[in-house]
Backbone atoms as SQL, in Angstrom:
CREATE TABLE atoms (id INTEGER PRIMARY KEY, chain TEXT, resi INTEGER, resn TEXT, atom TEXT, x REAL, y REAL, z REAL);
INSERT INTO atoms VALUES
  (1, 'A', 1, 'UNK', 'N', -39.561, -18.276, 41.933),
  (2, 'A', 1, 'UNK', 'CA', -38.244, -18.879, 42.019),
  (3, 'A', 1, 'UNK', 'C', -37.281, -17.941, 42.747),
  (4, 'A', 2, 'UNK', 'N', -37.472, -16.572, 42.233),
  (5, 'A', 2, 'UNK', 'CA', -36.613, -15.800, 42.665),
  (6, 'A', 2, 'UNK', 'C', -36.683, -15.493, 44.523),
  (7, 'A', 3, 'UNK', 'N', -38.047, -15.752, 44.964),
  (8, 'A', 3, 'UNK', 'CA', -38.330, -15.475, 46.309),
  (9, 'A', 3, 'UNK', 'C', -37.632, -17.128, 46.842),
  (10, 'A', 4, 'UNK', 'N', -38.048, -17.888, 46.575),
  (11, 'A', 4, 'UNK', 'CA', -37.044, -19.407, 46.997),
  (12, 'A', 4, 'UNK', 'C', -35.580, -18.645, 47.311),
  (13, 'A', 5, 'UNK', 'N', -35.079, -18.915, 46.340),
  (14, 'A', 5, 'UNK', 'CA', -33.490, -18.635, 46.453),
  (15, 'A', 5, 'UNK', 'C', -33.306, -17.392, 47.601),
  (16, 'A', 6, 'UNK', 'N', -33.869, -16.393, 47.616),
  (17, 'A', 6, 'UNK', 'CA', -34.062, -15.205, 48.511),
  (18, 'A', 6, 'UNK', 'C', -34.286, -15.648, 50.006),
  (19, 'A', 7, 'UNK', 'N', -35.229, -17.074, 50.128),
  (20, 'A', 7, 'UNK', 'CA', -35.553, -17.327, 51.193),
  (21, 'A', 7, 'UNK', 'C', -34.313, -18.200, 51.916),
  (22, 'A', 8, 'UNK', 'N', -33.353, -19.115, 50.922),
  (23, 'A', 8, 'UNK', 'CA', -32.589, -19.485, 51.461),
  (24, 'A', 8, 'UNK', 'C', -31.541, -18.955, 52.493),
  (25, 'A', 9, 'UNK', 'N', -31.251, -17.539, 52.603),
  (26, 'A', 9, 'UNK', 'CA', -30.440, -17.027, 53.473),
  (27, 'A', 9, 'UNK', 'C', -31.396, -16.744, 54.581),
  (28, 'A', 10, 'UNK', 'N', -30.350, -17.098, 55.506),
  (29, 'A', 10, 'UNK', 'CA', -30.809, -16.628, 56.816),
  (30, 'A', 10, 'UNK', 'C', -31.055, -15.463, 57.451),
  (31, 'A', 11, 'UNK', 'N', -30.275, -15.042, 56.970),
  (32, 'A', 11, 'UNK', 'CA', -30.398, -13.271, 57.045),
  (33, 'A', 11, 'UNK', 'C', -31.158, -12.234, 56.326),
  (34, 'A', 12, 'UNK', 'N', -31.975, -12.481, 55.577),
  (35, 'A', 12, 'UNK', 'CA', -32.932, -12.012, 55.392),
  (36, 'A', 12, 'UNK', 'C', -34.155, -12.163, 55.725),
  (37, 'A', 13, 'UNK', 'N', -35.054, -11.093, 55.980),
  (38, 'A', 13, 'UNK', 'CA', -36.468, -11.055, 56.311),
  (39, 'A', 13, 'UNK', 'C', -37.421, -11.750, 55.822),
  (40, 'A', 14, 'UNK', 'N', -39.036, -11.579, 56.278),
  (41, 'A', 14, 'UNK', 'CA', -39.602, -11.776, 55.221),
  (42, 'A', 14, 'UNK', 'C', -40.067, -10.884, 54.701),
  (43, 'A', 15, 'UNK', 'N', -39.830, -9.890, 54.657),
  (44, 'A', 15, 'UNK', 'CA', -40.295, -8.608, 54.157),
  (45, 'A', 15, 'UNK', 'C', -38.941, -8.298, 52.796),
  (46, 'A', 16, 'UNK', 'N', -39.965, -8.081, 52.134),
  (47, 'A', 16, 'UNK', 'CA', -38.905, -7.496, 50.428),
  (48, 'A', 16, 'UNK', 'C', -39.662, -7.599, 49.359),
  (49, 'A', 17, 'UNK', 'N', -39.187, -6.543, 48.498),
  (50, 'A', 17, 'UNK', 'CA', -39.596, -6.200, 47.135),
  (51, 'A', 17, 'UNK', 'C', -38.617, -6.320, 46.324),
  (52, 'A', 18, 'UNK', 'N', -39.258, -6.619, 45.030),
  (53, 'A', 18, 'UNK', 'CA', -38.509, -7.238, 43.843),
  (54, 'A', 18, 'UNK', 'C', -39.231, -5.954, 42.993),
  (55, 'A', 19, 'UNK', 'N', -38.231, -5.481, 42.237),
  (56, 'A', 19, 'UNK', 'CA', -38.617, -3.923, 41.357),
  (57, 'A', 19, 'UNK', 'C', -37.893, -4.544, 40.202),
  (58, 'A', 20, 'UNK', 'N', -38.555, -4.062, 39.226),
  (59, 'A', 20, 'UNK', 'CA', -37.879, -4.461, 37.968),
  (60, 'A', 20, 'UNK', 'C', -38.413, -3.301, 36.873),
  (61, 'A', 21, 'UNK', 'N', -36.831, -2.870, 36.292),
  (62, 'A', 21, 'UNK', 'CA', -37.273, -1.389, 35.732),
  (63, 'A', 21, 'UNK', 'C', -36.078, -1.440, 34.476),
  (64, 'A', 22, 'UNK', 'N', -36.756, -1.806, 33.143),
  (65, 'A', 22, 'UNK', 'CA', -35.814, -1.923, 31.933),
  (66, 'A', 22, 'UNK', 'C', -35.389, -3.005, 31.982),
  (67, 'A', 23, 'UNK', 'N', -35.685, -4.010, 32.518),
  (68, 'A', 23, 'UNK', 'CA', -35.090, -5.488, 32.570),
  (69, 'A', 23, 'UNK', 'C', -33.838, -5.596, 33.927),
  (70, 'A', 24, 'UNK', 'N', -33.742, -4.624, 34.534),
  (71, 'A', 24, 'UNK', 'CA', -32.794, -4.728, 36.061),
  (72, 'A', 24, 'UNK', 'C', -33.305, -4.511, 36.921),
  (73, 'A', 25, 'UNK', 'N', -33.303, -6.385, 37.553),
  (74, 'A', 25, 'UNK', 'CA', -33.686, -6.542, 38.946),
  (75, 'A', 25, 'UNK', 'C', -32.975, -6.013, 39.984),
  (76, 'A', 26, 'UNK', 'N', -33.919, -5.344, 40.838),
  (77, 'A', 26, 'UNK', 'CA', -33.566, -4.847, 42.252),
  (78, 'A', 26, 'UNK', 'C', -34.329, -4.861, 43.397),
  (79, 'A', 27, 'UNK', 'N', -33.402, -5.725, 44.306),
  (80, 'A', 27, 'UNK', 'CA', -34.273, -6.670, 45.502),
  (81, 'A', 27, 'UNK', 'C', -33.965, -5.605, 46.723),
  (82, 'A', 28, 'UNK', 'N', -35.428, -5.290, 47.020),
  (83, 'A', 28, 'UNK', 'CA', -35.350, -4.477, 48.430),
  (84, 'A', 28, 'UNK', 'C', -35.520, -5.645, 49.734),
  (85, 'A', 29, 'UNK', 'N', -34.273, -5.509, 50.735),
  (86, 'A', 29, 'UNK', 'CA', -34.633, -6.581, 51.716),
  (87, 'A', 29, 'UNK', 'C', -34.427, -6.291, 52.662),
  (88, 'A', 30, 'UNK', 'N', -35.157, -6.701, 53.942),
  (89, 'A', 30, 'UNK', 'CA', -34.678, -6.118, 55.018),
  (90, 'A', 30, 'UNK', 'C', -33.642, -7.275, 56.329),
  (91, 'A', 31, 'UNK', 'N', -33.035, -6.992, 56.895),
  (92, 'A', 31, 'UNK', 'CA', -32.534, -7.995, 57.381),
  (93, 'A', 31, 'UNK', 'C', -33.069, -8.747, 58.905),
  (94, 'A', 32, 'UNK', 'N', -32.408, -9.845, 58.859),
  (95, 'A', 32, 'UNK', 'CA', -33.249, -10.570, 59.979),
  (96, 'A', 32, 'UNK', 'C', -31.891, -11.136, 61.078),
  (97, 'A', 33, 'UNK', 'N', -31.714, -10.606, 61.864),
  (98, 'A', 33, 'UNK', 'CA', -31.248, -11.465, 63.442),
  (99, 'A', 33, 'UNK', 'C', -30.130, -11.502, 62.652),
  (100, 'A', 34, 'UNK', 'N', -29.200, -10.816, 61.833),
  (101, 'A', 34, 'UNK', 'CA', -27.937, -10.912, 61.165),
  (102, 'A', 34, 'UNK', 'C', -27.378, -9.826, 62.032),
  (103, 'A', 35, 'UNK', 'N', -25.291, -9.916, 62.633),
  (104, 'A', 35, 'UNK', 'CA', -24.663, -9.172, 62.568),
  (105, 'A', 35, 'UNK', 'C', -24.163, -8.124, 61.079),
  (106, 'A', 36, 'UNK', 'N', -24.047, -8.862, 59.832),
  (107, 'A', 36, 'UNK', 'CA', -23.935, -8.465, 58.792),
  (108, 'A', 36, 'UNK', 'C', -24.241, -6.981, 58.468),
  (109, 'A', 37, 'UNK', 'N', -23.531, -5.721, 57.497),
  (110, 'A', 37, 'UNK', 'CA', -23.507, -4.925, 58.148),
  (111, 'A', 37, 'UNK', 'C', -24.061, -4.681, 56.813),
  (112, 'A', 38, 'UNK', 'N', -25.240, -3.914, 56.636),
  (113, 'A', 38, 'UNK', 'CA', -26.076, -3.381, 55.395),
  (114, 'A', 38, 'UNK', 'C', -24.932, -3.980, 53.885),
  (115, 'A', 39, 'UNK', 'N', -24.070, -2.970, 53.837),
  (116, 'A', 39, 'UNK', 'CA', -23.076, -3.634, 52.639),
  (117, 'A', 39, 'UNK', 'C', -22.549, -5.168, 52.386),
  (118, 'A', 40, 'UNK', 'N', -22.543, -5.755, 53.553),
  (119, 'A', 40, 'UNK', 'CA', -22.172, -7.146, 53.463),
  (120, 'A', 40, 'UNK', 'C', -23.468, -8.504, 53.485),
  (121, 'A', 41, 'UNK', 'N', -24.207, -7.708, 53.535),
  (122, 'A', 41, 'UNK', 'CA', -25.427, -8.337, 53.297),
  (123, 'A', 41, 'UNK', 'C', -26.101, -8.427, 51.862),
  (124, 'A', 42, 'UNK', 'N', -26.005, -7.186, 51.485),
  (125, 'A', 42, 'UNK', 'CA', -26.326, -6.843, 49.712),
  (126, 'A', 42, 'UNK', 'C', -25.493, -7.801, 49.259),
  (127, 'A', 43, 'UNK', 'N', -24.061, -7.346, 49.645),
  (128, 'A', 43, 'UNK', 'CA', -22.983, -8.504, 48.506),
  (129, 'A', 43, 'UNK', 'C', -23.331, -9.935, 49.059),
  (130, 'A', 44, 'UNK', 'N', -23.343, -10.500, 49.835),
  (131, 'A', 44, 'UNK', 'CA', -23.771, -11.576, 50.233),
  (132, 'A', 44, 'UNK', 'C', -25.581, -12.366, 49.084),
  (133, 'A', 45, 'UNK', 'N', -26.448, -11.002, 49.165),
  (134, 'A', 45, 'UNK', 'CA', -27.490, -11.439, 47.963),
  (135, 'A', 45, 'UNK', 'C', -27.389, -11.624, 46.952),
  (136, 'A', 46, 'UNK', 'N', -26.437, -10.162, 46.487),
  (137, 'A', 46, 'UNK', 'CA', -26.156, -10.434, 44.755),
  (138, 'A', 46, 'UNK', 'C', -25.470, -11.548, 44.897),
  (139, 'A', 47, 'UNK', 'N', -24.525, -12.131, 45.404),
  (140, 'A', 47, 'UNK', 'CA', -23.323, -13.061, 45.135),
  (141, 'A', 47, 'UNK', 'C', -24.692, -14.323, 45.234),
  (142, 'A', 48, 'UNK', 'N', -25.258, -14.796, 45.860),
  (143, 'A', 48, 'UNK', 'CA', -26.438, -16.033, 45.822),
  (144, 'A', 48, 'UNK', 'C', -27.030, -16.359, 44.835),
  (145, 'A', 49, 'UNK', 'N', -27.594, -14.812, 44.463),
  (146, 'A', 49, 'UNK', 'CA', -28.589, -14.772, 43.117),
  (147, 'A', 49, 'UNK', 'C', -27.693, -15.165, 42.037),
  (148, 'A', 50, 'UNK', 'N', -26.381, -14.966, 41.770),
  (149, 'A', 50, 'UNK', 'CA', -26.068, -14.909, 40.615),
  (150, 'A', 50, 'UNK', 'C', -25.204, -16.931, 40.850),
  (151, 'A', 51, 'UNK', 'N', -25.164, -17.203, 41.790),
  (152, 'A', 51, 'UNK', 'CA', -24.740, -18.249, 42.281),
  (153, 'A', 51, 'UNK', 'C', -25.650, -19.307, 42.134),
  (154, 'A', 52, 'UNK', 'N', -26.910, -19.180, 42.373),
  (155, 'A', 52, 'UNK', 'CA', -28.010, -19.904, 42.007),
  (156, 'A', 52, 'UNK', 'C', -28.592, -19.963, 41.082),
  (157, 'A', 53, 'UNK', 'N', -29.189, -18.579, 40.561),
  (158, 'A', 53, 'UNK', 'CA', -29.834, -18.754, 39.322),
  (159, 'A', 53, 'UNK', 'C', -28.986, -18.122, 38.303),
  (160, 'A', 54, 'UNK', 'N', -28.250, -17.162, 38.205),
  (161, 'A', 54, 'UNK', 'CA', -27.230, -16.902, 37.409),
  (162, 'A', 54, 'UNK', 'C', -27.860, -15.420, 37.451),
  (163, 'A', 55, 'UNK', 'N', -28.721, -14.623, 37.767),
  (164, 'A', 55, 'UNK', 'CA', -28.940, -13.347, 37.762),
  (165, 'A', 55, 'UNK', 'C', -28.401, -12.440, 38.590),
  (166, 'A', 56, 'UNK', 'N', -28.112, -11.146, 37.615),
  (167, 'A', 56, 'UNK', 'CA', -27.368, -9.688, 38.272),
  (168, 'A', 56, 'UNK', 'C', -28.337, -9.266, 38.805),
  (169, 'A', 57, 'UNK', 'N', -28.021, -8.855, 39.891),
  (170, 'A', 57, 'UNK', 'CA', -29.403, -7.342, 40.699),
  (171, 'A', 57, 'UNK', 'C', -29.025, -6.581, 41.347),
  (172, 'A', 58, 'UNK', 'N', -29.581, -5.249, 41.194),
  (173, 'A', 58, 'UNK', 'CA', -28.393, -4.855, 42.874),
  (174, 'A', 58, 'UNK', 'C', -29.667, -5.420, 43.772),
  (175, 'A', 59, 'UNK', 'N', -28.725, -5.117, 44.856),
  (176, 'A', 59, 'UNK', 'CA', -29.295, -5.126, 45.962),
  (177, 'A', 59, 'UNK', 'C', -29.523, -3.909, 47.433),
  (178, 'A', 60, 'UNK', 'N', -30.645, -3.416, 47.663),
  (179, 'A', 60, 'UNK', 'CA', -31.209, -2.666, 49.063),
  (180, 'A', 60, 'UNK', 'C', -31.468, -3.007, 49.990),
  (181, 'A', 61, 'UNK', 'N', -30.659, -3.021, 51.198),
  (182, 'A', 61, 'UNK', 'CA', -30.867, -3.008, 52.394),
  (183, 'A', 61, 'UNK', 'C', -32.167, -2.478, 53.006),
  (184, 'A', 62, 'UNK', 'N', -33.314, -2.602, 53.407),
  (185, 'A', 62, 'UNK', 'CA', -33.865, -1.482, 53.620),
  (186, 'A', 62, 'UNK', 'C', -34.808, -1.777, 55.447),
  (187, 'A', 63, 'UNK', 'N', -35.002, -0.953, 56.117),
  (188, 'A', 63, 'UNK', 'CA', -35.664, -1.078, 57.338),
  (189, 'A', 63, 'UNK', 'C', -36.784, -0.772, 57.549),
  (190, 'A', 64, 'UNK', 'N', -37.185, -0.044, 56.402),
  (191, 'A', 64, 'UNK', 'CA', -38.829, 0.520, 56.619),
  (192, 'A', 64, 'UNK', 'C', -39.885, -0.277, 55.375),
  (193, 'A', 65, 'UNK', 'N', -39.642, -1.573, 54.814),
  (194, 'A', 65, 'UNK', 'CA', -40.330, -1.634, 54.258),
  (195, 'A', 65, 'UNK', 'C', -42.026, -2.171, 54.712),
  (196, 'A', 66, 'UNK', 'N', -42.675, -1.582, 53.524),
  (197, 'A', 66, 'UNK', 'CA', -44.046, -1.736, 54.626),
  (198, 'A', 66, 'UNK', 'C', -44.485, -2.678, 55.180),
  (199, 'A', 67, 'UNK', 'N', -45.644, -3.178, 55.617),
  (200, 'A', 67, 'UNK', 'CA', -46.350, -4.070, 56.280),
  (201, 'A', 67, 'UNK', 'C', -47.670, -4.016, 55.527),
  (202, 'A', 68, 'UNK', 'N', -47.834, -4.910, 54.885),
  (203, 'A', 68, 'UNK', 'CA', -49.098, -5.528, 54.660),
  (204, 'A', 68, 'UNK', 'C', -49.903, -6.856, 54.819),
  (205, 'A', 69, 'UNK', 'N', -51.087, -6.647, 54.556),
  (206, 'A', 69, 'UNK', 'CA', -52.333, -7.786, 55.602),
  (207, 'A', 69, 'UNK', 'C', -52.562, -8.045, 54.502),
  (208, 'A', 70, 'UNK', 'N', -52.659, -9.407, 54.384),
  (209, 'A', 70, 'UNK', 'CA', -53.404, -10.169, 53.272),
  (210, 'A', 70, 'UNK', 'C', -52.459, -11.026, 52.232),
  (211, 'A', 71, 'UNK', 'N', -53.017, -10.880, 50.942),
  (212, 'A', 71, 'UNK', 'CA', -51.688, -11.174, 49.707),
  (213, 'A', 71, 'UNK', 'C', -50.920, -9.841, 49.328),
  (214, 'A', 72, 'UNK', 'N', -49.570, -10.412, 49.872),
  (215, 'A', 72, 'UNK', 'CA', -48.427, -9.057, 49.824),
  (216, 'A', 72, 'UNK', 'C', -47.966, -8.907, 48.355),
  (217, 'A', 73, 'UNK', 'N', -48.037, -7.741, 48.085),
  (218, 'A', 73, 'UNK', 'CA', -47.705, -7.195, 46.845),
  (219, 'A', 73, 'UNK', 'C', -45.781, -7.138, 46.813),
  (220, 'A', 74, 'UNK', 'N', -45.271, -8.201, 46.266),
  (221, 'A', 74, 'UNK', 'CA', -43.825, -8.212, 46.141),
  (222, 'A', 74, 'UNK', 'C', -43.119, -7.673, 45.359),
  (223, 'A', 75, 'UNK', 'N', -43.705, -7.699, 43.898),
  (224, 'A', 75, 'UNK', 'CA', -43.215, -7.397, 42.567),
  (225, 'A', 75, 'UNK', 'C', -43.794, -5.939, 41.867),
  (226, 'A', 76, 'UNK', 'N', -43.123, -5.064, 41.528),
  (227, 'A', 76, 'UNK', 'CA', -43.421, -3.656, 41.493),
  (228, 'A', 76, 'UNK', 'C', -42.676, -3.536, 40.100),
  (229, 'A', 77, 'UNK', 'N', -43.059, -2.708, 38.906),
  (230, 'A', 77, 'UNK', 'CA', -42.333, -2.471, 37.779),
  (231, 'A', 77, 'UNK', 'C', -42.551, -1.473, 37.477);
């Protein structure tokens, strides 16, 4: 569910991780064909997530996340 709602923006990749550590979600994402400037992109996620499904997370900008072949490992705890 949480990758749906994630997929709805345009500006994000398809590349991202979902970490969850003590019960606080934190979405690593990288961005896609957006002017949006690292900070306005995070607030732009949290503000969705909590808009859609009602959940807090922070949110990471990130540019190096890896590349993997096959079934991608999303969810990390």
């Amino acid at each position: 569910m949480i990758e749906h709602f994630l997929m709805e923006l345009p500006d994000v990749g398809l590349w991202y991780h979902l970490k969850l550590n003590k019960g606080e979600l934190t979405i690593e994402a990288e961005k896609f064909r957006t002017d949006l400037s690292d900070k306005k992109l995070a607030k732009k996620i949290r503000k969705h997530m909590k808009d859609r499904i009602g959940i807090d997370c922070n949110v990471v900008i990130r540019d190096d996340i890896p590349r993997t072949f096959g079934k991608a490992t999303r969810v990390f705890n």
